[in-house]
GUPA-435109 format. One record per residue: residue in three letters; residue number from 1; x, y, z of N, C-alpha, C in turn. Coordinates in steps of 0.1 Angstrom, whole numbers, always signed. Layout:
 residuo num  n_xx  n_yy  n_zz ca_xx ca_yy ca_zz  c_xx  c_yy  c_zz
     ala NUM     X     Y     Z     X     Y     Z     X     Y     Z
...
***
This chain:
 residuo num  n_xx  n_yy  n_zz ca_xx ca_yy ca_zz  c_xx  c_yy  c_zz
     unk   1   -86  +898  +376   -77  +907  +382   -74  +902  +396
     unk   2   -61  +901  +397   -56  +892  +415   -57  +910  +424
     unk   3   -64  +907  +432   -64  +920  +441   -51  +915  +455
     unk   4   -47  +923  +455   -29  +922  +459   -35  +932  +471
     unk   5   -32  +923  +485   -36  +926  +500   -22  +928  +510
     unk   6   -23  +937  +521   -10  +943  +525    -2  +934  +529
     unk   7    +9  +933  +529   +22  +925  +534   +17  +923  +554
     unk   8   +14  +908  +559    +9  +914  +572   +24  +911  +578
     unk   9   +24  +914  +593   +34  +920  +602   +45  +908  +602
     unk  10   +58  +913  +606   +66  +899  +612   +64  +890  +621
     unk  11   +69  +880  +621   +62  +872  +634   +66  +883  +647
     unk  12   +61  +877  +658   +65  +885  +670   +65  +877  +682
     unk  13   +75  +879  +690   +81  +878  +703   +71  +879  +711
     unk  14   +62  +872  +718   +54  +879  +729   +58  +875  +742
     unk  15   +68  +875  +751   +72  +871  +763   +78  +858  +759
     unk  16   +72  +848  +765   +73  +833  +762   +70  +823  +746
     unk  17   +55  +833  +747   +48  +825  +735   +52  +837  +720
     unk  18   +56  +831  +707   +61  +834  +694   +48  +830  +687
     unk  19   +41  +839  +678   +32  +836  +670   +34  +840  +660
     unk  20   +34  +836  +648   +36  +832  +632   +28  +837  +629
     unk  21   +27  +848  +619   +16  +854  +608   +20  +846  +598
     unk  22    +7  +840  +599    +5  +833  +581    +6  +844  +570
     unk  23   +12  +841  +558   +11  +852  +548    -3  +851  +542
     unk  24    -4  +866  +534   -21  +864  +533   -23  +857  +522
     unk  25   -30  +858  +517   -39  +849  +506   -37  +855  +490
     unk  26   -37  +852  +487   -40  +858  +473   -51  +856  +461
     unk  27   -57  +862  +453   -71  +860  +446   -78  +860  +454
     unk  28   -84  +868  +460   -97  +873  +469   -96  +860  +478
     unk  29   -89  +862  +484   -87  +852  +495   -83  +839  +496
     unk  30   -75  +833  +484   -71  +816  +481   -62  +815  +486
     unk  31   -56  +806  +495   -39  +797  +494   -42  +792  +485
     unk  32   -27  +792  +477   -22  +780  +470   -19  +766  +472
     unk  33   -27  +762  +477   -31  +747  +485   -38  +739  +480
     unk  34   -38  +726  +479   -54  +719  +475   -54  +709  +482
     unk  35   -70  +707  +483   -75  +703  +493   -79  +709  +506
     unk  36   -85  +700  +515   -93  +706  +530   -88  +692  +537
     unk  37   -85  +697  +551   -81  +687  +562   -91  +690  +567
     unk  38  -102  +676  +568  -112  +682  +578  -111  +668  +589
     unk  39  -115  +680  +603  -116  +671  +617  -125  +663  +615
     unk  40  -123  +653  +622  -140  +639  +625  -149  +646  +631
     unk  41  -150  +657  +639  -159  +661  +642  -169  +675  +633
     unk  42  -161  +679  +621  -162  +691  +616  -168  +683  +598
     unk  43  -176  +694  +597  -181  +689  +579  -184  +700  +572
     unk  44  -178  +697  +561  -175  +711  +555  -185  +708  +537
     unk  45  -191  +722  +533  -200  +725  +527  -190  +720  +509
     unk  46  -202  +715  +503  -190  +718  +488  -202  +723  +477
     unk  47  -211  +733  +485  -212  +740  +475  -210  +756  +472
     unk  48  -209  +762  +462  -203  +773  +462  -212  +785  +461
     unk  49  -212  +790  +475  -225  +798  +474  -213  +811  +468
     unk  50  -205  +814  +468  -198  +824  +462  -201  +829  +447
     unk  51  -198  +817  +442  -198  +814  +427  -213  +817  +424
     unk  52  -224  +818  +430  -236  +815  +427  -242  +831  +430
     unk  53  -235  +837  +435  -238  +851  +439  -231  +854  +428
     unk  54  -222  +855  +426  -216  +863  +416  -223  +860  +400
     unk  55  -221  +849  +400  -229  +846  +386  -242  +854  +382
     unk  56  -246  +854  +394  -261  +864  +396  -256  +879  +392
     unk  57  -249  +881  +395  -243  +897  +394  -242  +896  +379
     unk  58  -231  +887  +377  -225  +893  +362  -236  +888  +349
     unk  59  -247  +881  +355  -254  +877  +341  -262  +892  +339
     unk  60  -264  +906  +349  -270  +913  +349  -266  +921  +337
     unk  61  -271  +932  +334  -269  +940  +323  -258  +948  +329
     unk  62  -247  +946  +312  -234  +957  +314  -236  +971  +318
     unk  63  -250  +974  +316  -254  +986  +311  -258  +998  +325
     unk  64  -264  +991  +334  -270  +996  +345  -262  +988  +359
     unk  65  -269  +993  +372  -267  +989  +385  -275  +978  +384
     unk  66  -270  +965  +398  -279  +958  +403  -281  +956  +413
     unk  67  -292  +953  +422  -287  +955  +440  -297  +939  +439
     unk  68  -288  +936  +449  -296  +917  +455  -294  +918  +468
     unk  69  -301  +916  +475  -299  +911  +490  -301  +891  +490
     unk  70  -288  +890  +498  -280  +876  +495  -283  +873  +512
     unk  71  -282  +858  +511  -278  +848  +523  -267  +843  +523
     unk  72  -267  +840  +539  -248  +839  +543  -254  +823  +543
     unk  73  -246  +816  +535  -248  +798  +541  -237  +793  +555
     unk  74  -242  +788  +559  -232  +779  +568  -222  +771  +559
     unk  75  -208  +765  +560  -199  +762  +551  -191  +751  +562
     unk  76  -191  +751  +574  -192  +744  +585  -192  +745  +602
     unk  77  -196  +733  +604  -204  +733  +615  -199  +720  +630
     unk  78  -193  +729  +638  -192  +723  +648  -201  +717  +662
     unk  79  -209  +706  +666  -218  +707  +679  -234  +710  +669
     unk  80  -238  +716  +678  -252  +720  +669  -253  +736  +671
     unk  81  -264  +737  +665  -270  +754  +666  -280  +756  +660
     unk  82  -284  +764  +664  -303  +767  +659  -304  +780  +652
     unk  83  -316  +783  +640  -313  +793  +634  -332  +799  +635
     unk  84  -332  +809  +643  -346  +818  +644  -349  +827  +633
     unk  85  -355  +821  +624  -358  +833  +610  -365  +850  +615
     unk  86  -373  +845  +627  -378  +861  +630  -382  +860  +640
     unk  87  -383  +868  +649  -388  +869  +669  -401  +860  +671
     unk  88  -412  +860  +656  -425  +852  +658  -421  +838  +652
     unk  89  -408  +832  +643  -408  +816  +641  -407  +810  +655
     unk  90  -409  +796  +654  -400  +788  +659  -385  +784  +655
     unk  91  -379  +782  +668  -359  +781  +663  -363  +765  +653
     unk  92  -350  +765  +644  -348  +752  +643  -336  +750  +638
     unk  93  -332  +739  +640  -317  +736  +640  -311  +733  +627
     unk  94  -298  +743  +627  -291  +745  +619  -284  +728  +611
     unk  95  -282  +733  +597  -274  +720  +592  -260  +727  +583
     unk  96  -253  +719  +580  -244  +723  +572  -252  +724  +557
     unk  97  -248  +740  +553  -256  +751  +538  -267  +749  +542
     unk  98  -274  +751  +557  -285  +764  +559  -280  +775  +556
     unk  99  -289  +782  +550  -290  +794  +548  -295  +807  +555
     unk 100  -287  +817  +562  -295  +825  +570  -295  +841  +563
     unk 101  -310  +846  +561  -312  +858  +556  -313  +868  +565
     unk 102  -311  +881  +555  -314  +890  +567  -326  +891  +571
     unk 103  -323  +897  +592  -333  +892  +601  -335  +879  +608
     unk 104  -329  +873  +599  -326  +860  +612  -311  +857  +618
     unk 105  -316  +848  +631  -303  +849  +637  -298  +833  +640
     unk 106  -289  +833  +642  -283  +819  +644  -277  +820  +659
     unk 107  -276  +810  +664  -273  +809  +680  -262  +797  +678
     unk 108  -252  +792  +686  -248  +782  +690  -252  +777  +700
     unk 109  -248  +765  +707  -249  +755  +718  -232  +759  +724
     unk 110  -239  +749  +738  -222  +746  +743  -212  +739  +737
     unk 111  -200  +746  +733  -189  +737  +727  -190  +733  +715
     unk 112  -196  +742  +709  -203  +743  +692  -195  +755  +687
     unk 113  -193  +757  +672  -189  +767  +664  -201  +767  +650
     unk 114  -196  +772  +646  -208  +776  +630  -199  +788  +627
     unk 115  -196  +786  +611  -186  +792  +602  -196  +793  +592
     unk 116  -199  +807  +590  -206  +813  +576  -196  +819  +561
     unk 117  -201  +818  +554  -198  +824  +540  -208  +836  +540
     unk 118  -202  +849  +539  -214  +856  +541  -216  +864  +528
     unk 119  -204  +866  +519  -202  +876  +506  -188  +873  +500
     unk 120  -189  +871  +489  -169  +871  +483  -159  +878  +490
     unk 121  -154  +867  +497  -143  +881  +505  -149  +885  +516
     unk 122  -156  +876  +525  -156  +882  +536  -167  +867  +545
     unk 123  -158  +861  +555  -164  +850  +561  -165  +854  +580
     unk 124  -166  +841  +583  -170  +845  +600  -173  +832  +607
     unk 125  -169  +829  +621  -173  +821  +628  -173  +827  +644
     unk 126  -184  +819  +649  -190  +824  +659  -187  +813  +668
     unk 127  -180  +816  +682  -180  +806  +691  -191  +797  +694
     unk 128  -188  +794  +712  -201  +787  +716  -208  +795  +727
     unk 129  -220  +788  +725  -231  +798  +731  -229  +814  +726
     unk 130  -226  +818  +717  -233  +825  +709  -243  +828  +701
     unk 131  -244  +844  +700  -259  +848  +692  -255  +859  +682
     unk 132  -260  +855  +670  -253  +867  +656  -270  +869  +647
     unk 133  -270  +878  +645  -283  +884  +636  -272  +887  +627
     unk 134  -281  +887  +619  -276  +888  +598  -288  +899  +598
     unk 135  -284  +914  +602  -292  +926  +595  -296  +927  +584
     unk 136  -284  +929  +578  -283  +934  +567  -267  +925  +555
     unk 137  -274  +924  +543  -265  +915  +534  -271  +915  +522
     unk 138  -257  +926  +516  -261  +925  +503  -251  +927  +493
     unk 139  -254  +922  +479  -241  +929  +470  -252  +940  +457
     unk 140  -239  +943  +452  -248  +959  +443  -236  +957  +430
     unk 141  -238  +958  +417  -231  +952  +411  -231  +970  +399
     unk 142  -223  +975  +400  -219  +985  +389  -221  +978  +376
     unk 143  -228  +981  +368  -225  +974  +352  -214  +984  +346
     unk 144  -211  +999  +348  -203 +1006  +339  -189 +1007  +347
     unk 145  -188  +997  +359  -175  +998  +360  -165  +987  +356
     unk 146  -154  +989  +359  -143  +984  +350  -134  +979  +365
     unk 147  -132  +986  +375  -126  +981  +385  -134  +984  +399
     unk 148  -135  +972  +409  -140  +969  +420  -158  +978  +417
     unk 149  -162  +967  +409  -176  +969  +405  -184  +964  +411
     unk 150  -179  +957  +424  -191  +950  +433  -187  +958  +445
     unk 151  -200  +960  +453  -199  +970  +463  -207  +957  +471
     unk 152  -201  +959  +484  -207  +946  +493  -214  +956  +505
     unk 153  -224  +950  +516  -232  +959  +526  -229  +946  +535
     unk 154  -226  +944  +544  -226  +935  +557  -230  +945  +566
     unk 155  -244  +938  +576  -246  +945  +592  -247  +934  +599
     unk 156  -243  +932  +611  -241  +918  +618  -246  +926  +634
     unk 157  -255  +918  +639  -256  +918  +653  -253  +910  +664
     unk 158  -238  +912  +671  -236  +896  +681  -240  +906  +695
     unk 159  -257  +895  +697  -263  +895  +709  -248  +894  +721
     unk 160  -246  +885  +722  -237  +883  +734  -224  +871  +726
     unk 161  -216  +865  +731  -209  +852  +727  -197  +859  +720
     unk 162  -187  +854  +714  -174  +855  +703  -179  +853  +691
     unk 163  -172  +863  +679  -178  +867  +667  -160  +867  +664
     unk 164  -157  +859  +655  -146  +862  +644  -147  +868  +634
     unk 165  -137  +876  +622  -145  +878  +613  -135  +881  +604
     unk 166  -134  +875  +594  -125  +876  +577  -131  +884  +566
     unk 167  -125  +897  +564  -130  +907  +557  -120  +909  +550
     unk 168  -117  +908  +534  -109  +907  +524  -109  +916  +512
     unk 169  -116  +929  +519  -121  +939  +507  -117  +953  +511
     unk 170  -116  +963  +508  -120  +977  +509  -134  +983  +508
     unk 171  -136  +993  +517  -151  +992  +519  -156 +1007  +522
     unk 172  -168 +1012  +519  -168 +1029  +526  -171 +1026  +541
     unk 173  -169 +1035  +546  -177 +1031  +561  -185 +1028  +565
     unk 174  -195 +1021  +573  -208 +1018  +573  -210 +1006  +568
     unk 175  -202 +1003  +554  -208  +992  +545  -205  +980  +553
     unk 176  -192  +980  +562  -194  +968  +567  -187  +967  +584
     unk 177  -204  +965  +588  -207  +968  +601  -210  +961  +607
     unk 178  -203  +958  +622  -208  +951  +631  -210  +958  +644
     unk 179  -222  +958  +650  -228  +964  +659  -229  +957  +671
     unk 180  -226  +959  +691  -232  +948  +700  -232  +956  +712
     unk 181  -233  +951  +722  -244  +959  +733  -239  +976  +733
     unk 182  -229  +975  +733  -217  +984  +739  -213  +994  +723
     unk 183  -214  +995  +712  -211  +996  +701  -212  +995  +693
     unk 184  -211  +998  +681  -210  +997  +663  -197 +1000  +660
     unk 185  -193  +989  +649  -180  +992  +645  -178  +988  +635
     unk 186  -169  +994  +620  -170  +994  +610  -154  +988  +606
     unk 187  -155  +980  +592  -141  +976  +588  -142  +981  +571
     unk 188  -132  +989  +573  -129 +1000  +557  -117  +994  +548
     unk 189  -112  +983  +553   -97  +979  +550   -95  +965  +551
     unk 190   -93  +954  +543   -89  +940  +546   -87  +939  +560
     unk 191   -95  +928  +570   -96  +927  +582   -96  +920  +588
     unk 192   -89  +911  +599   -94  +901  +604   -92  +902  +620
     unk 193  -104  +898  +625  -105  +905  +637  -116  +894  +649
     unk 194  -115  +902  +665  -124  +891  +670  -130  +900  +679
     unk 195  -143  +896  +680  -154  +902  +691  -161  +897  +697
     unk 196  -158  +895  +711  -164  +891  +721  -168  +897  +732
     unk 197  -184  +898  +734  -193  +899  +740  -200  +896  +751
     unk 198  -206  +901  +764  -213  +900  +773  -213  +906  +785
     unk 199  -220  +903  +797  -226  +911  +800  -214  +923  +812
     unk 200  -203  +920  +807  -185  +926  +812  -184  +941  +803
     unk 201  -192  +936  +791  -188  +942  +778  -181  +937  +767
     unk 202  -178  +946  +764  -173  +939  +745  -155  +944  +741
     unk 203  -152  +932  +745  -134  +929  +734  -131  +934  +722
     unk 204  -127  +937  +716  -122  +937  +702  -104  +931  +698
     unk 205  -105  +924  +694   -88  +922  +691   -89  +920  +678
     unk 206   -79  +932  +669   -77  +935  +660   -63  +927  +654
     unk 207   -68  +916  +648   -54  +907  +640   -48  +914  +630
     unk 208   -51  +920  +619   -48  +924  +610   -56  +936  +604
     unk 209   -53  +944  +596   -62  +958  +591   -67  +969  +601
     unk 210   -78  +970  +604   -85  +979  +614   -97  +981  +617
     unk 211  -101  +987  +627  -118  +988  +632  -119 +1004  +632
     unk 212  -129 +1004  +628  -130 +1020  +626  -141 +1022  +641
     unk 213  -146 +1032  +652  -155 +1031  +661  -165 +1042  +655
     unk 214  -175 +1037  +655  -186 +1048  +654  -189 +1055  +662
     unk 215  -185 +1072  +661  -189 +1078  +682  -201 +1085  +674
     unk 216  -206 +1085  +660  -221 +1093  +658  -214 +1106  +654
     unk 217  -225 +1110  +644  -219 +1119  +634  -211 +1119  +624
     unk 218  -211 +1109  +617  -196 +1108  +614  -189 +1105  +616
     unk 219  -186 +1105  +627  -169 +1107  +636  -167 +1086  +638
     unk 220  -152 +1087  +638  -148 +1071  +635  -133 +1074  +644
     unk 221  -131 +1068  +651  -119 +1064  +656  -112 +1050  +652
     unk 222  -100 +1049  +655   -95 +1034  +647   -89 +1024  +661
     unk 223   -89 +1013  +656   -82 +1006  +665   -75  +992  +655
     unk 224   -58  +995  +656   -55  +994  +642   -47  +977  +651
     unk 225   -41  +969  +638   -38  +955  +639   -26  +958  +649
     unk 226   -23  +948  +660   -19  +943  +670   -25  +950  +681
     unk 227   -34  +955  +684   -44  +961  +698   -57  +958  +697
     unk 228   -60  +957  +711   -73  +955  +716   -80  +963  +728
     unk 229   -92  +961  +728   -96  +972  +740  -110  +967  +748
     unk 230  -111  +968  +753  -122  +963  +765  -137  +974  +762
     unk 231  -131  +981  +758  -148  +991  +754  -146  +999  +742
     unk 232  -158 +1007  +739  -156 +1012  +730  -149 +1024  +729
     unk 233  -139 +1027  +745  -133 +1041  +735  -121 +1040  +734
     unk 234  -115 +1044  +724  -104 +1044  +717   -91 +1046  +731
     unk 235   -97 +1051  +738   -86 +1058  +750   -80 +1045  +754
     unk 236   -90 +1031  +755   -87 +1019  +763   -77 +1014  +753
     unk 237   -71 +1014  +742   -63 +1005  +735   -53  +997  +748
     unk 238   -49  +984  +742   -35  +980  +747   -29  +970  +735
     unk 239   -18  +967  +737    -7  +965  +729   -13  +947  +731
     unk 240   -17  +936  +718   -18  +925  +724    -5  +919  +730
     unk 241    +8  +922  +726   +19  +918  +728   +14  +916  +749
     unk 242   +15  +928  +755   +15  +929  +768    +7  +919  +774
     unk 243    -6  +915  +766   -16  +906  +773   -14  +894  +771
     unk 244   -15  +882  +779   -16  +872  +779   -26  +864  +767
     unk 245   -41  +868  +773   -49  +859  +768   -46  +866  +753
     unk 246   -48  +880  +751   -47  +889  +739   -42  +877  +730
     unk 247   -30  +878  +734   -19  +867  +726   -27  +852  +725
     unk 248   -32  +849  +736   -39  +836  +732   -48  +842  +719
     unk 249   -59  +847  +721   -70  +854  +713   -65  +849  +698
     unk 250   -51  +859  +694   -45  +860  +683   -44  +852  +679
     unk 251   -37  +838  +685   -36  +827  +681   -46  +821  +673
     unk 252   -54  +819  +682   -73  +815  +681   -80  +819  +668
     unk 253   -74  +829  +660   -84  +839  +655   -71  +840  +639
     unk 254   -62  +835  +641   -53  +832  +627   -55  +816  +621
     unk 255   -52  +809  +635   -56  +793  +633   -71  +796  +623
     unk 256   -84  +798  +625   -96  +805  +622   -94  +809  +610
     unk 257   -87  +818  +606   -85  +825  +592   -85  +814  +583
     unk 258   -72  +806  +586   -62  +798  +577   -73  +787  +573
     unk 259   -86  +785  +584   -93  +771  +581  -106  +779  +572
     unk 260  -109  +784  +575  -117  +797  +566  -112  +796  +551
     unk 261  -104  +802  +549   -97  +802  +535   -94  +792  +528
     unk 262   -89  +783  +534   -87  +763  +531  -103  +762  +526
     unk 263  -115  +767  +534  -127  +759  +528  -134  +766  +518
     unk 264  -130  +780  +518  -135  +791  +506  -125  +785  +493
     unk 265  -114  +780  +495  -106  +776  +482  -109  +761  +479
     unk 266  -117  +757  +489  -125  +743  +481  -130  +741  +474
     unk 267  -138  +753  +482  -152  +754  +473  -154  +761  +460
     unk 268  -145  +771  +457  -138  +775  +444  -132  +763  +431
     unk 269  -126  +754  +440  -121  +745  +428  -132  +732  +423
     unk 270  -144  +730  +436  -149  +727  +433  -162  +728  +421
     unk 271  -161  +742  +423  -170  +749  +411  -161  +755  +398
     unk 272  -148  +751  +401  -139  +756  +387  -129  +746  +391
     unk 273  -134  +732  +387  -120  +723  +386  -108  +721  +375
     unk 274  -110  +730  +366   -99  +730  +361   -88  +738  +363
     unk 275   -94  +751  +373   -86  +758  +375   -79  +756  +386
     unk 276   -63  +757  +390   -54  +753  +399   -43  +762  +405
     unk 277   -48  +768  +414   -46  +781  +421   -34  +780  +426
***
């Protein structure tokens, strides 16, 4: 079943600079493309940790629930970066398909990137000199359901640095969370978005879908696609059109999507080469 994701916005006018919304994806996130352009400096993973989660789900019994707690692999890797399993290991350095579970965290270097696979439908890459904990990661597989029978759990903690993040699903709230100094914030809706961190406080620029804010209790505020805000309250929104860098950001963070999706549909045809998307 092709899960059919919202029409995103027209291109737009921002002063000087015009940025192009790519159209989105279709089949849980594929262009109709084939192949990967990859940089001399960039190397990209060919194996399909997607396929290998899922398989795990569906060999389960039609009959009952399943819950797995899953690892996000690396898929590629710019510079270097180191991955601390727990506050008592020693770091050690990341390769392209390390695998990071929950509780450990991955760091970058200067002028480094690292792009994770973290769950079907939902990827991420982290600038440089950044720091991301993998809380929480898991999928839960309904045997008696018939539609959207996988329920996904992401919690992410970005210490400090820029956090991207490709989210391609519908979700309850909570289920998929990213938390950092200043905040917790949740995405309920196909998402793609950027968070950047430190000691100023915490960005959010919302590309597409929305951020829900956690103010406790329940209670959720939104911060919906073309705005961004410098803290967590909803009061600070601004329009990215108005901002400069905003509009840079945007740029930064679509380019990101499109290369994201290119290596998630590699890696699909690599594990289903007959099939031709």
């Amino acid at each position: 079943m092709n899960h059919v994701l919202p029409t995103p916005p027209a291109p737009r006018s921002w002063g000087h600079a015009k940025i192009r919304w790519p159209a989105y994806p279709d089949d849980l996130g594929t262009y109709r493309e084939t192949g990967v352009t990859a940089q001399t400096d960039m190397r990209f993973s060919h194996l399909s940790c997607g396929v290998v989660a899922v398989a795990t789900l569906t060999a389960a019994s039609c009959t009952g629930d399943l819950r797995r707690e899953v690892g996000a692999r690396i898929i590629a890797l710019e510079g270097s970066a180191s991955i601390l399993r727990s506050p008592a290991s020693p770091s050690e350095s990341a390769t392209l398909e390390s695998v990071i579970r929950p509780g450990a965290s991955l760091e970058t270097a200067r002028s480094s990137t690292a792009s994770l696979f973290l769950l079907p439908g939902a990827l991420l890459q982290i600038g440089p000199e950044s720091a991301l904990r993998l809380e929480k990661l898991a999928l839960e597989k309904d045997g008696n359901a018939t539609d959207e029978a996988m329920e996904r759990t992401i919690q992410l903690h970005l210490a400090h640095g820029t956090l991207d993040l490709v989210v391609q699903f519908e979700s309850n709230p909570g289920k998929c969370r990213v938390s950092t100094s200043t905040g917790t914030f949740s995405c309920t809706t196909p998402t793609t978005c950027r968070f950047q961190t430190g000691p100023s406080g915490t960005r959010i620029t919302v590309v597409r879908g929305a951020i829900e804010i956690e103010n406790g209790g329940g209670n959720f505020r939104e911060i919906e696609a073309g705005f961004f805000t410098d803290g967590p309250a909803a009061a600070n929104l601004q329009a990215i059109e108005l901002d400069p860098q905003a509009q840079k950001d945007t740029e930064e963070v679509l380019q990101m999507e499109q290369k994201l999706l290119r290596i998630e549909t590699h890696m699909r045809k690599i594990s289903f080469p007959w099939r031709q998307l």
